[in-house]
FIKOLZA-1660 file (N, C-alpha, C; in steps of 0.1 Angstrom, whole numbers, plus 5000, padded with zeros to 4 digits):
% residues 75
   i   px   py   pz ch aa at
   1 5924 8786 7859  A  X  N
   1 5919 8799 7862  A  X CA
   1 5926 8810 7855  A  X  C
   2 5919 8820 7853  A  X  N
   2 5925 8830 7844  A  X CA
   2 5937 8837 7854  A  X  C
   3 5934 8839 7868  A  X  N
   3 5944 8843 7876  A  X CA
   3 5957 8839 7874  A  X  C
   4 5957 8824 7876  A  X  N
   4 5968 8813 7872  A  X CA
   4 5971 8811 7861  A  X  C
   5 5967 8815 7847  A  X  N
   5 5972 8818 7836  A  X CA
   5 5977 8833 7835  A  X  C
   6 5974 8842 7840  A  X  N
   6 5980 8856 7839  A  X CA
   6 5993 8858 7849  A  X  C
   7 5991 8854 7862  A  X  N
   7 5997 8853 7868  A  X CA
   7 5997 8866 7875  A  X  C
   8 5984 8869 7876  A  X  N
   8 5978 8884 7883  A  X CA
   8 5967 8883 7882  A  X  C
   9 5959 8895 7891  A  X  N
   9 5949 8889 7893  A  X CA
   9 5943 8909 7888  A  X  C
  10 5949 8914 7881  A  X  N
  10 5948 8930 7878  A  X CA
  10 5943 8930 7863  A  X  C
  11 5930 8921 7863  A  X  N
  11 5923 8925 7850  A  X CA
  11 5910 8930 7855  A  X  C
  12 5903 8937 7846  A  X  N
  12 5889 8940 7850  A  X CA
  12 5876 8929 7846  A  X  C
  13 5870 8926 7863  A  X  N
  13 5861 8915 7859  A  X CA
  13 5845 8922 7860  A  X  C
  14 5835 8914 7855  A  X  N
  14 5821 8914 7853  A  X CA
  14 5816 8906 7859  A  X  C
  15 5806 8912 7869  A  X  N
  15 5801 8901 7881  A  X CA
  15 5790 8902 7881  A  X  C
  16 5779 8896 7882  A  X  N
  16 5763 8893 7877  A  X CA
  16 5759 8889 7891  A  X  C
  17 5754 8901 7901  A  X  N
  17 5750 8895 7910  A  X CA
  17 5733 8888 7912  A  X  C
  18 5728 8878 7926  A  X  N
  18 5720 8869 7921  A  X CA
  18 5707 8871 7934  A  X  C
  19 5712 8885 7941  A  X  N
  19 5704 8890 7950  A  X CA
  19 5708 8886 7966  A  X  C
  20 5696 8888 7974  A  X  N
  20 5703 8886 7986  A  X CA
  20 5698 8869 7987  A  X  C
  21 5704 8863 7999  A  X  N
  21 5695 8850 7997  A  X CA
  21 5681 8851 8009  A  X  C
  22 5672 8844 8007  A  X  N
  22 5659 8848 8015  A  X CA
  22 5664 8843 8025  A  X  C
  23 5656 8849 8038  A  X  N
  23 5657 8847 8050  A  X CA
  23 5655 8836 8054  A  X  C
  24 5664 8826 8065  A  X  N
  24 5667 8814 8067  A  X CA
  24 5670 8804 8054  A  X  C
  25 5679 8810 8046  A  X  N
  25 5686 8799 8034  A  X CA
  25 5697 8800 8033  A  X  C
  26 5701 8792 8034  A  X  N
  26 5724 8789 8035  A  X CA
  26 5724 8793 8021  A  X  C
  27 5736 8805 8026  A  X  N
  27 5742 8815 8017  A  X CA
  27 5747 8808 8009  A  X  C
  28 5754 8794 8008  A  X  N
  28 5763 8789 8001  A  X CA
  28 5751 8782 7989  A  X  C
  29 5741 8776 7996  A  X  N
  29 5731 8770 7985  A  X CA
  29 5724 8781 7977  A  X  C
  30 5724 8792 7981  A  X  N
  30 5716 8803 7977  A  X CA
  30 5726 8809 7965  A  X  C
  31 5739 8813 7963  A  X  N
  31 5748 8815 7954  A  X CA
  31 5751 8806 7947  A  X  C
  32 5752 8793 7951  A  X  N
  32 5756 8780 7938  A  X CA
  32 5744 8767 7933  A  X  C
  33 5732 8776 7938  A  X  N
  33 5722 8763 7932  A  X CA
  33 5716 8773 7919  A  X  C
  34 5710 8763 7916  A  X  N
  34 5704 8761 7903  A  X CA
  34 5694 8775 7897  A  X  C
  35 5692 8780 7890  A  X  N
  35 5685 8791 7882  A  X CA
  35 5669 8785 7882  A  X  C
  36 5660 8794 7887  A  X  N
  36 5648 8789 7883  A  X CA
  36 5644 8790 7868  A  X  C
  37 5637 8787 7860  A  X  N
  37 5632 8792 7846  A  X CA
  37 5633 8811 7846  A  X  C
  38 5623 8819 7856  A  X  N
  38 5626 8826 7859  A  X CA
  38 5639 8835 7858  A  X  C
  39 5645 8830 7870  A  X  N
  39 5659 8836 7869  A  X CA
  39 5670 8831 7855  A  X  C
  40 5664 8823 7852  A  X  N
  40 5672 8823 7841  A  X CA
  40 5667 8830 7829  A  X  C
  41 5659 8840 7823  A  X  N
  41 5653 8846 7817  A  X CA
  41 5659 8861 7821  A  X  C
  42 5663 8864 7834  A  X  N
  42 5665 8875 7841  A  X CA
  42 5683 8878 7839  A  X  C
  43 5684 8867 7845  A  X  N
  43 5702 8866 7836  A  X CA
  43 5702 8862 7820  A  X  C
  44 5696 8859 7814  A  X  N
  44 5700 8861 7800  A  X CA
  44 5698 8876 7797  A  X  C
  45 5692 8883 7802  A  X  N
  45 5690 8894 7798  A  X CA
  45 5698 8904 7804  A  X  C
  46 5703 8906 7820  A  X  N
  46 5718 8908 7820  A  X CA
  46 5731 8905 7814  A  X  C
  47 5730 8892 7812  A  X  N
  47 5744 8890 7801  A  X CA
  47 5741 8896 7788  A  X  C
  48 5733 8898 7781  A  X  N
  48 5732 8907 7765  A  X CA
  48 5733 8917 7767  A  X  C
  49 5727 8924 7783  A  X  N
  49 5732 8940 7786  A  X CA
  49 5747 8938 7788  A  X  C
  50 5754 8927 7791  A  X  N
  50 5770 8926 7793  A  X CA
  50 5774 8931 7780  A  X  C
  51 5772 8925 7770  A  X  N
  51 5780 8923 7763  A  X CA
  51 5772 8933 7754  A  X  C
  52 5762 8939 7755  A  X  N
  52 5760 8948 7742  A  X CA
  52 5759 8960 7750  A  X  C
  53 5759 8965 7763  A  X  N
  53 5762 8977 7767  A  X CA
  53 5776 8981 7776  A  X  C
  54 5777 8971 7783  A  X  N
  54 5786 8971 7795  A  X CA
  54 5802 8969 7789  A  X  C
  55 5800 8960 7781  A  X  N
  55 5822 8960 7779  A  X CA
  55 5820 8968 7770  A  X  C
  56 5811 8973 7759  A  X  N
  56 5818 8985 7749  A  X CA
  56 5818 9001 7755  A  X  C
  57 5813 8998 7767  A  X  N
  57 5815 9013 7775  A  X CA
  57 5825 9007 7781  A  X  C
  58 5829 8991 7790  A  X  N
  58 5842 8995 7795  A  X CA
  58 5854 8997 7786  A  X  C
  59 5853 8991 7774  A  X  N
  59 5865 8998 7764  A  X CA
  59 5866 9016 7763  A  X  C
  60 5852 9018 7759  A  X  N
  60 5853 9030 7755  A  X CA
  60 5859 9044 7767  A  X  C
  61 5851 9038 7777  A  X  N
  61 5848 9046 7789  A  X CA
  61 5856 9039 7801  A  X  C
  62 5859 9031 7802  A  X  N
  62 5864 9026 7818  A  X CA
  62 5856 9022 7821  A  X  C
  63 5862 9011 7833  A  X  N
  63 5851 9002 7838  A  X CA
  63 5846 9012 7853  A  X  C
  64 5853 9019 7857  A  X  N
  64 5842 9029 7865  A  X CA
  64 5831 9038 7859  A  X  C
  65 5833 9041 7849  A  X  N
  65 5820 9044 7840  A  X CA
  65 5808 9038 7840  A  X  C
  66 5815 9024 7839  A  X  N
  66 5806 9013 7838  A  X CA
  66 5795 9011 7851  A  X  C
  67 5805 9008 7862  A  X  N
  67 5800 9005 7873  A  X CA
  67 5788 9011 7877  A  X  C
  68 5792 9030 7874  A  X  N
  68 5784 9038 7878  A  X CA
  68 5771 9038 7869  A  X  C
  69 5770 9031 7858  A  X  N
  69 5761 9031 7853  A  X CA
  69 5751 9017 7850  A  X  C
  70 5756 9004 7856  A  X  N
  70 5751 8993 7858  A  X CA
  70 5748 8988 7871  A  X  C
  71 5757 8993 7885  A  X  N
  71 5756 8987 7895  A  X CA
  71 5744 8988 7897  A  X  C
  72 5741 8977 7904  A  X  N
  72 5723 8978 7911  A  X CA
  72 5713 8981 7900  A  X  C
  73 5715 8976 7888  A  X  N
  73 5705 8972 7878  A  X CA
  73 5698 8957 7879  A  X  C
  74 5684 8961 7877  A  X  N
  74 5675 8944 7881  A  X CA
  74 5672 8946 7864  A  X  C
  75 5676 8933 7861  A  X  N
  75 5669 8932 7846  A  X CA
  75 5659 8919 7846  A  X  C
% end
């Protein structure tokens, strides 16, 4: 884990959230199962906003910059 390789846990991370889970579905199957075709079309296109909008503003600007300008984006 990167935690256990740094031996801190004080870096700034990028978190891709996957919505709420539908009513009556175990939270735990709902965060670790599988991507529909769908959803996986929806997250490729959040990870390219990662990486071609979000870390060159968090370098440039801070990752609070960031936040305030990605949180609660549906792509």
């Amino acid at each position: 884990s990167i935690i256990y390789q740094l031996n801190s846990d004080k870096f700034t991370r990028i978190k891709l959230g996957v919505g709420a889970a539908p009513e009556h579905y175990d939270l735990a199957d709902w965060v670790l199962g599988k991507f529909t075709k769908d959803e996986i079309s929806h997250m490729s296109k959040a990870v390219d906003a990662v990486v071609d909008e979000a870390i060159p503003m968090i370098i440039k600007q801070g990752a609070q910059s960031a936040m305030n300008s990605f949180n609660g984006k549906v792509y």
